[in-house]
TORTORVO-901295 format. One record per residue: chain; z, x, y of N, C-alpha, C in turn. Coordinates in pm, 1 decimal, decimal comma. Layout:
BEGIN
<'A' <Z X Y> <Z X Y> <Z X Y>>;
...
***
This chain:
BEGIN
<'A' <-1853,5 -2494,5 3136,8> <-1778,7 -2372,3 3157,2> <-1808,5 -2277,3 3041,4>>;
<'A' <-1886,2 -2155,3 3096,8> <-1839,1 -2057,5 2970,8> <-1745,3 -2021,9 2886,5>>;
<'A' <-1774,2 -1953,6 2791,2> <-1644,3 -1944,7 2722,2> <-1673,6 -1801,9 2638,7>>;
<'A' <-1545,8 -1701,1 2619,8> <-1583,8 -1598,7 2560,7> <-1480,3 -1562,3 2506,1>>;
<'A' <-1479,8 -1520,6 2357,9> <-1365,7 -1477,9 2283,5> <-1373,7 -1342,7 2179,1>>;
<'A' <-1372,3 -1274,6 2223,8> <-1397,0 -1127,7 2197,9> <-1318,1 -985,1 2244,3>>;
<'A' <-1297,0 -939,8 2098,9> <-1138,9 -830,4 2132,1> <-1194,5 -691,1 2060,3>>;
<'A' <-1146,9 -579,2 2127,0> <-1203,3 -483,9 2088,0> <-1113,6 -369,0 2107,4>>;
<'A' <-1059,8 -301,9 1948,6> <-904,9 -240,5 1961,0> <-991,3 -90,9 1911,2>>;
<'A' <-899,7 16,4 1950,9> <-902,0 110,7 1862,3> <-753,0 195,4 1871,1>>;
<'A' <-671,1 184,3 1757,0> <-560,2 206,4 1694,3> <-548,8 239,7 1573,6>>;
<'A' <-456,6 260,5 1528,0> <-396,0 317,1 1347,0> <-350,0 177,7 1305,8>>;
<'A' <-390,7 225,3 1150,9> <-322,5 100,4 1078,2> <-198,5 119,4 1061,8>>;
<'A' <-104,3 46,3 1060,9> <85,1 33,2 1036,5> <141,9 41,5 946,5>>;
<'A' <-2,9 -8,8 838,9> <84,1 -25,7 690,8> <-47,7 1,0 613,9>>;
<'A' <-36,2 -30,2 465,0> <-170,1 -31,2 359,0> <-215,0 -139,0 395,5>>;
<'A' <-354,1 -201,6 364,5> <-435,3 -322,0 354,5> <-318,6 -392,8 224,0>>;
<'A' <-347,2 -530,6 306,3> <-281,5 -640,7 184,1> <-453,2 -722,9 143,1>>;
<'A' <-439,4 -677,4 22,9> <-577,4 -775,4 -24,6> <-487,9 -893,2 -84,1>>;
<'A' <-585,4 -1004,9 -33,5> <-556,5 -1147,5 -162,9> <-713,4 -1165,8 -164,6>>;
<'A' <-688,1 -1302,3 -246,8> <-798,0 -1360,0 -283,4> <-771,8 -1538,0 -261,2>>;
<'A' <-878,6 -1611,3 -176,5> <-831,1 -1773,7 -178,5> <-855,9 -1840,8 -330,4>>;
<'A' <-831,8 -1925,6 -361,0> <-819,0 -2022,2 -499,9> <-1003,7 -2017,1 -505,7>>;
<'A' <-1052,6 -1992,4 -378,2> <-1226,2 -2056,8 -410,2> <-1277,1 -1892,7 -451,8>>;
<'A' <-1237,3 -1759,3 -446,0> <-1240,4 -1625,7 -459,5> <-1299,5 -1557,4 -317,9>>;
<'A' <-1272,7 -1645,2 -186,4> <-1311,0 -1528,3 -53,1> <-1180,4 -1462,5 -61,3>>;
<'A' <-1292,4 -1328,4 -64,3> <-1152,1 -1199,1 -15,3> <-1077,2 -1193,7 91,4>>;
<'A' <-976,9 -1165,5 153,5> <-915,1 -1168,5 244,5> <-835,2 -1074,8 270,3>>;
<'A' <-827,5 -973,4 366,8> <-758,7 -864,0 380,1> <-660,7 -845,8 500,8>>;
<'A' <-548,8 -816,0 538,7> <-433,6 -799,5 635,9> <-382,9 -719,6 643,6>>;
<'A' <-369,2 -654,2 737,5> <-308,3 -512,3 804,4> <-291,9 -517,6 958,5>>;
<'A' <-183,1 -467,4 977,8> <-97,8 -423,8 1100,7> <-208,3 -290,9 1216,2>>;
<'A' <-248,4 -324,3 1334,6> <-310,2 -233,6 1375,6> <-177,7 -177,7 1511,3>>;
<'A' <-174,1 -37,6 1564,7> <-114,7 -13,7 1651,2> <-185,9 85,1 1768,2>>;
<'A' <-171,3 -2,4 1878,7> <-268,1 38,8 1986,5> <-145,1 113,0 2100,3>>;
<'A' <-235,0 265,6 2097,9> <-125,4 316,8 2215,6> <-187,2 305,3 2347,3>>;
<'A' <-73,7 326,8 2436,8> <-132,5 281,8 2602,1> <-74,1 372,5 2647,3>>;
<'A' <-117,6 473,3 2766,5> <-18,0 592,9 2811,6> <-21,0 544,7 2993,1>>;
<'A' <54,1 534,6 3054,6> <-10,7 532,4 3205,4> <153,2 571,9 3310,8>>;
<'A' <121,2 587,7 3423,9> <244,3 641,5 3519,2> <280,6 529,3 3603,4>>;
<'A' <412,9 505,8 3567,9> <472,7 375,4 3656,6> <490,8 421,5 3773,5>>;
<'A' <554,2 337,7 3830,3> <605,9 377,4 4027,6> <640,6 476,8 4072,5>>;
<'A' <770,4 497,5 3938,3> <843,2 642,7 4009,0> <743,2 765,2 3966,5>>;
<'A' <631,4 788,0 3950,3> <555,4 882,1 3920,2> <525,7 958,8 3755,1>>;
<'A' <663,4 857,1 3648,1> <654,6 945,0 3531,7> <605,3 866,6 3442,0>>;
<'A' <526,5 936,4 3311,4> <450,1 872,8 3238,1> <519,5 802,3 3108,5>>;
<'A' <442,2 705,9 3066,5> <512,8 597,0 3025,7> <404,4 579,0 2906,5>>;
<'A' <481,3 601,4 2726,2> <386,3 566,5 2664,6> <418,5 430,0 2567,9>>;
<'A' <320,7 350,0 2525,3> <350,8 206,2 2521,3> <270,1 194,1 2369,7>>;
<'A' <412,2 131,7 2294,3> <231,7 57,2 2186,5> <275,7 -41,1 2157,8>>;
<'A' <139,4 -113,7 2118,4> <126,9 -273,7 2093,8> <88,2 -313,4 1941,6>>;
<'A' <170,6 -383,2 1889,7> <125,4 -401,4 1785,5> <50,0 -554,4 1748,6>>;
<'A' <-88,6 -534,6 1664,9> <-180,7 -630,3 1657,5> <-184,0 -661,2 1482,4>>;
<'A' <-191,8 -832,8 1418,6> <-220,2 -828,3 1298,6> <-389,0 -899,7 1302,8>>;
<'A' <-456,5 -777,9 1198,2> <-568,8 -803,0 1150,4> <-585,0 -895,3 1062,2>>;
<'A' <-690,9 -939,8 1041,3> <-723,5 -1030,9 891,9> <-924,2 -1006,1 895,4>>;
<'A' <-930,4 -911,3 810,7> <-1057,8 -961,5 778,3> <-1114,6 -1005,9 666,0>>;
<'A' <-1265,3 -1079,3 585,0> <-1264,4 -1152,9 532,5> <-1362,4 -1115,2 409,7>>;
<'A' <-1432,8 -1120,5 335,0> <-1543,1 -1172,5 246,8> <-1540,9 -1006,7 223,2>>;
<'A' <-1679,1 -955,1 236,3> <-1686,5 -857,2 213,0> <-1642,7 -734,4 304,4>>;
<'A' <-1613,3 -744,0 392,5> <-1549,0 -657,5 498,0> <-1419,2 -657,5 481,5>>;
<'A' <-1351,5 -752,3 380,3> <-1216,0 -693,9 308,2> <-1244,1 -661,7 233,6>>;
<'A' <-1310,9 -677,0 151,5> <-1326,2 -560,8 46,7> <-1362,3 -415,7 60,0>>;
<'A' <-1409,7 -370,8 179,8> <-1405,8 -275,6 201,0> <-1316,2 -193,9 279,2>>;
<'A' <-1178,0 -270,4 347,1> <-1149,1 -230,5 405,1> <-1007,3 -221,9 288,8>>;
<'A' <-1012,6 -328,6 209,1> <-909,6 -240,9 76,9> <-917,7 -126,2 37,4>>;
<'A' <-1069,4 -108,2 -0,2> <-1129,4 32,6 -65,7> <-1099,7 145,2 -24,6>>;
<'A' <-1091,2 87,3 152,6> <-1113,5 298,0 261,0> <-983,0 257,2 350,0>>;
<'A' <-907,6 190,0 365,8> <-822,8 191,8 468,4> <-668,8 178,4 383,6>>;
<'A' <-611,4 283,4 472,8> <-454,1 313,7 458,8> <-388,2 340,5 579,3>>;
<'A' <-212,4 313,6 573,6> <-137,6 299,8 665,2> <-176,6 450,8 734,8>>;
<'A' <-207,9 489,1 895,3> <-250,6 562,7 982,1> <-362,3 611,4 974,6>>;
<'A' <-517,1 560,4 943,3> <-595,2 582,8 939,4> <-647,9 503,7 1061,6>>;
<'A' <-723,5 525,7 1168,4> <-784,8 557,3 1281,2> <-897,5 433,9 1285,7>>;
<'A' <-890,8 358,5 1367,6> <-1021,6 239,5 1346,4> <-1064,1 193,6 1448,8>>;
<'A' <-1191,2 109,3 1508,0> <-1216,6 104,9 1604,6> <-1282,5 -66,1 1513,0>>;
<'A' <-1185,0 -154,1 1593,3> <-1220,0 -339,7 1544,4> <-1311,4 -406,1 1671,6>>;
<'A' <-1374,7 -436,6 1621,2> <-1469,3 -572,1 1711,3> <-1416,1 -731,1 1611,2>>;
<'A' <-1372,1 -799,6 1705,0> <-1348,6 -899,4 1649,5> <-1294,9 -1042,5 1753,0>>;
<'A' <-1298,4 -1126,3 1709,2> <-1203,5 -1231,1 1812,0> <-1066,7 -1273,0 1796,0>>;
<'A' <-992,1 -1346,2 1864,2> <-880,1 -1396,1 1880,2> <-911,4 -1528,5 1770,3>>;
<'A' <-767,5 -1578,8 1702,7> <-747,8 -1671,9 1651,2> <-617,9 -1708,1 1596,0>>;
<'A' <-561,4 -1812,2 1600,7> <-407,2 -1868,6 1621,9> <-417,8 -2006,0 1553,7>>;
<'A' <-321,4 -1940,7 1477,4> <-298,0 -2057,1 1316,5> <-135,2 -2131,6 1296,5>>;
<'A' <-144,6 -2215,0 1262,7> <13,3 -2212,8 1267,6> <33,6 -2297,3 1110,5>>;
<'A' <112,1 -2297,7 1069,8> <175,7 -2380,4 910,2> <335,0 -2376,4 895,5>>;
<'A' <327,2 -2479,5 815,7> <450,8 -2517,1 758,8> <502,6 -2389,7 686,9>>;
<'A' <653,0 -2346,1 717,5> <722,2 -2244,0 646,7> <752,6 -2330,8 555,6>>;
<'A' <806,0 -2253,7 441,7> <853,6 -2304,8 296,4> <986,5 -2383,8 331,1>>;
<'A' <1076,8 -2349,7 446,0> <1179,5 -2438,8 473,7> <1167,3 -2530,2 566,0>>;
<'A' <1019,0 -2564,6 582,8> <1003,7 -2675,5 633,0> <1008,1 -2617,0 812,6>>;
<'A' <1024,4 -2556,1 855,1> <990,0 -2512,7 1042,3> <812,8 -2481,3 1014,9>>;
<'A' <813,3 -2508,2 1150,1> <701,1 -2446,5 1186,9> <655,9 -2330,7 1219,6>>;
<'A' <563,4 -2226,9 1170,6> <543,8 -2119,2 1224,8> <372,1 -2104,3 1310,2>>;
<'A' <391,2 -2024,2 1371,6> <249,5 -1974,1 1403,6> <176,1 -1807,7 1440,9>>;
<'A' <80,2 -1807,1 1464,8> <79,7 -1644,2 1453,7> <-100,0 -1659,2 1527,7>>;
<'A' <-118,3 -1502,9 1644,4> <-179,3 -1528,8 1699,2> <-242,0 -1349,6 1654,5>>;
<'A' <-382,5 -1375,3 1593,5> <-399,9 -1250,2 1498,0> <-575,2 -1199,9 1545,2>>;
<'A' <-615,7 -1111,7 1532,6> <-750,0 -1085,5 1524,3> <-840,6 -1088,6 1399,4>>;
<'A' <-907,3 -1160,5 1424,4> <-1055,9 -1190,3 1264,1> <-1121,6 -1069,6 1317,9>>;
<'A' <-1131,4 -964,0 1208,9> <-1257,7 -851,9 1212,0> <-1358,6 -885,9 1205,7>>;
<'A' <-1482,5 -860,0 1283,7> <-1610,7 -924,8 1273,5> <-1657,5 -722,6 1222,7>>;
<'A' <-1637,8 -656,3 1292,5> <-1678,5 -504,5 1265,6> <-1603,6 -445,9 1282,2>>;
<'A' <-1606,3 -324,3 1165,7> <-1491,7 -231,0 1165,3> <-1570,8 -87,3 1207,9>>;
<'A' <-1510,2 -4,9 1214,9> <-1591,8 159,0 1248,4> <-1414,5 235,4 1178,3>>;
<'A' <-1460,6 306,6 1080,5> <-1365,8 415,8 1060,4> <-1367,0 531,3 1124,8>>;
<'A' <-1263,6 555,1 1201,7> <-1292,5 687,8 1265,9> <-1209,7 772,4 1196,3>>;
<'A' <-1247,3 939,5 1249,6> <-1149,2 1060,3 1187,1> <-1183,2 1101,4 1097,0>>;
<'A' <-1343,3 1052,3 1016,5> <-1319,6 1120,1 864,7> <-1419,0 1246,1 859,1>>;
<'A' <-1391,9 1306,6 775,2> <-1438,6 1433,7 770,6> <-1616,5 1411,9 792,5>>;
<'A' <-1604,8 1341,7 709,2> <-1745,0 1315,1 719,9> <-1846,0 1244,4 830,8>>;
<'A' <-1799,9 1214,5 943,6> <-1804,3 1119,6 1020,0> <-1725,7 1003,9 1021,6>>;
<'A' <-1810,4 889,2 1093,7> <-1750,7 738,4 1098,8> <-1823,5 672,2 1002,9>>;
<'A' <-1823,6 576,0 913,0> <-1891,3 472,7 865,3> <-1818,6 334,2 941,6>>;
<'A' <-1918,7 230,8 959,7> <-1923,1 110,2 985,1> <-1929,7 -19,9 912,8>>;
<'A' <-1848,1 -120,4 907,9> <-1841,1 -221,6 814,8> <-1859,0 -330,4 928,2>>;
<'A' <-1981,6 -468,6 850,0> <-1922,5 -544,7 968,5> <-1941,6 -682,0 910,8>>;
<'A' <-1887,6 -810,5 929,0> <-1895,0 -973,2 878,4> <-1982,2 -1029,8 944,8>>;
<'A' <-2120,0 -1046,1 883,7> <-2139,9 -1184,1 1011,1> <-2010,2 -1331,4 1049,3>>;
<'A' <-2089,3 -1354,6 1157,3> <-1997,2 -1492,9 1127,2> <-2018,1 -1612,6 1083,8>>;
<'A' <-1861,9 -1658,6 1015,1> <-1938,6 -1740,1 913,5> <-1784,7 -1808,6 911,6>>;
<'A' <-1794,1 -1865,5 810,9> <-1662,1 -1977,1 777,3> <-1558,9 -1906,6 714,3>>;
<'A' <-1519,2 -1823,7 827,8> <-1380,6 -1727,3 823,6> <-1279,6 -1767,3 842,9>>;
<'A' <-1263,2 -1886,2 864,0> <-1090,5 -1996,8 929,2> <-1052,0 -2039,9 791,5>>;
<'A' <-1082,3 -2014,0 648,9> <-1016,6 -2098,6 551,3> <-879,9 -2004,4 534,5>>;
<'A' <-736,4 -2128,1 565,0> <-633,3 -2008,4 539,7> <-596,7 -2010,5 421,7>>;
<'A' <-502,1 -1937,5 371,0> <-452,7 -1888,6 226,7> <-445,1 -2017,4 149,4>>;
<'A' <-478,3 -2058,1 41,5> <-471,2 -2119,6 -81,5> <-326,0 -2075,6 -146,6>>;
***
């Protein structure tokens, strides 16, 4: 059976980039993306919708996305699905179902778009 896992947003960021760093020094970057949806339900009137998505991208494509990205700045993500779950500090379980940036595209800037992108690679190590 095939298999295909591939997501492709273009929305504003929600908040600033959260940079960390793991104990081994891959960069790691997290931010809130918000995707609007506009469309006309039954009774004929329009209906606008947004969804909110958490990013994580990694190595050097967080580092750049610390550098140029702030809360409502305009982006267009290529990336896949991925769903992690860990022990909370009080002992429950949590989990969280997030997008890995493989490519970023900044849109809106004066200057044009620039493009950032990760190969793929051993992007699943979670926080240290």
């Amino acid at each position: 059976m095939a298999n295909l896992n591939k997501v492709l947003l273009i929305g504003n960021l929600t908040r600033d980039v959260d940079m960390k760093y793991t104990s081994s020094g891959k960069a790691v970057a997290n931010f809130g993306l918000a995707i609007n949806r506009t469309y006309t339900d039954a009774n004929g009137e329009k209906v606008d919708d947004a969804y909110f998505v958490d990013i994580v991208a990694w190595d050097r494509l967080a580092e750049v996305c610390g550098d140029y990205l702030s809360k409502g700045k305009p982006v267009f993500i290529e990336g896949r699905l991925q769903y992690r779950s860990w022990e909370a500090e009080n002992g429950g379980k949590k989990s969280k179902l997030e997008v890995v940036a493989q490519s970023i595209q900044f849109l809106g800037s004066k200057a044009g778009s620039e493009t950032a992108s990760q190969e793929e690679g051993d992007n699943d190590v979670p926080f240290d």
